[in-house]
C-alpha positions, 0 to 999 in steps of 0.5 A: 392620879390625883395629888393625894395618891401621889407616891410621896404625898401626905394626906393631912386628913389622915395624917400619922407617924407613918407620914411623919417619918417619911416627911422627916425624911425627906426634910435631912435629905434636903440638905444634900449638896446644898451650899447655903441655908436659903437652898435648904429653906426652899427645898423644905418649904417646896417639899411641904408645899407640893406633899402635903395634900387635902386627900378628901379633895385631891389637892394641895392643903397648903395655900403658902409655906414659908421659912423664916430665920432671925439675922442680925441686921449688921449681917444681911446684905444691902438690899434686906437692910435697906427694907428692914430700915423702910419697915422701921421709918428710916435711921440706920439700927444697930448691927446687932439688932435682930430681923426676922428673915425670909429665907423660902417661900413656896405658894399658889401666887407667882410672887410667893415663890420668891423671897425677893417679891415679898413686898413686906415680908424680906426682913422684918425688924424685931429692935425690941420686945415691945416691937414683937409684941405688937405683932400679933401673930409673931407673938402668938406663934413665940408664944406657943412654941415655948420660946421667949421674946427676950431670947428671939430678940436678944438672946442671952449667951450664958442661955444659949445651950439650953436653948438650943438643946430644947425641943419646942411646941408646934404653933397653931391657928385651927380656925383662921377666918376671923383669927386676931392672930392672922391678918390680911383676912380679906385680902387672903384668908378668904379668897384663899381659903385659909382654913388654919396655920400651923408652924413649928422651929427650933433655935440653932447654936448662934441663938438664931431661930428658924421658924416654919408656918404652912397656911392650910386649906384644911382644918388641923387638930391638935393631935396632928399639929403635934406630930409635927414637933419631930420635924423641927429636929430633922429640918434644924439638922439639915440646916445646921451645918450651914449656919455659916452660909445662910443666902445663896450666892448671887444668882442662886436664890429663887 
């Protein structure tokens, strides 16, 4: 039996409501008996990345899924501020300045299954719009889920709720080869056979937002990148209740 006759899987080929309520599914159910937001983070992201399946091939139409969420600096752990500071060229920023961090990460490469070997990946630093801006593919993803760069990088409290409560596009890539928006082309785009990336988030009560970008070995029409809308809402519900405890005790992450 090959992948996509897997009981479980989704053909991203043929994909539907149908497999869209069963993924949604599975992505609440991620939640039970997890301790902290990072279990879940990789509970979704490995679900994606072993479910979704290329069903013309009968193999994984994910090369890597990740799962990020935006942390105050002054809240990471020494190991993420001593990257997010390599990153920025040293000093020591404000606690309050916002990192876009790893929480899960699921792919082909050892090394991609595990926030803590990502090489520059861990905790990325966002000290200013401008910042966001020179990052193409962060900017284009804010973009097109509908959210601000201003509200990612400095949430405004007296905005909180609305943001919150809204329901947020899907990001998507449909042609990755050759996209401004998708770097590391040649070291891999190609030799992985990245096709298109999608991704979709939400924001969470604390003005923190979590972000989902699967890199597909198969092409995404708009019609099916829009499905995924609803997951955002089953995966902001699964990690809500854990906004207080966001990485795993020592030991327990990947």
């Amino acid at each position: 039996m090959d992948l996509a006759e897997r009981a479980g899987s989704y053909d991203l080929t043929r994909f539907t409501l149908r497999e869209m309520t069963l993924c949604g599914q599975a992505m609440r159910w991620s939640a039970a008996g997890a301790t902290s937001m990072e279990e879940v983070a990789n509970r979704v992201v490995c679900h994606l990345y072993d479910n979704l399946v290329d069903g013309q091939r009968g193999a994984r139409a994910c090369a890597l899924v990740r799962f990020f969420k935006t942390h105050a600096y002054g809240a990471l752990g020494y190991d993420l501020r001593r990257t997010a500071q390599r990153i920025m060229g040293g000093g020591d920023p404000p606690p309050e300045m916002k990192c876009l961090t790893l929480l899960g990460t699921a792919g082909d490469e050892p090394e991609w299954n595990s926030r803590k070997a990502s090489r520059s990946h861990q905790a990325i630093p966002l000290p200013s719009e401008t910042a966001v801006q020179e990052i193409p593919m962060l900017r284009h993803l804010i973009a097109q889920l509908g959210l601000s760069v201003s509200m990612v990088v400095k949430p405004d409290p007296v905005l909180l709720l609305d943001m919150e409560r809204r329901t947020y596009n899907v990001f998507l890539v449909p042609d990755a080869l050759g996209s401004p928006y998708i770097p590391a082309q040649d070291g891999f785009v190609v030799p992985h056979r990245v096709r298109s990336v999608m991704g979709f988030g939400g924001a969470l009560p604390s003005g923190g937002v979590f972000i989902v970008v699967m890199f597909l070995r198969v092409p995404i029409s708009r019609e099916t990148a829009d499905l995924f809308k609803n997951l955002s809402l089953n995966v902001k519900l699964a990690v809500l209740p854990l906004e207080a405890a966001v990485f795993a005790r020592p030991g327990a992450a990947r």
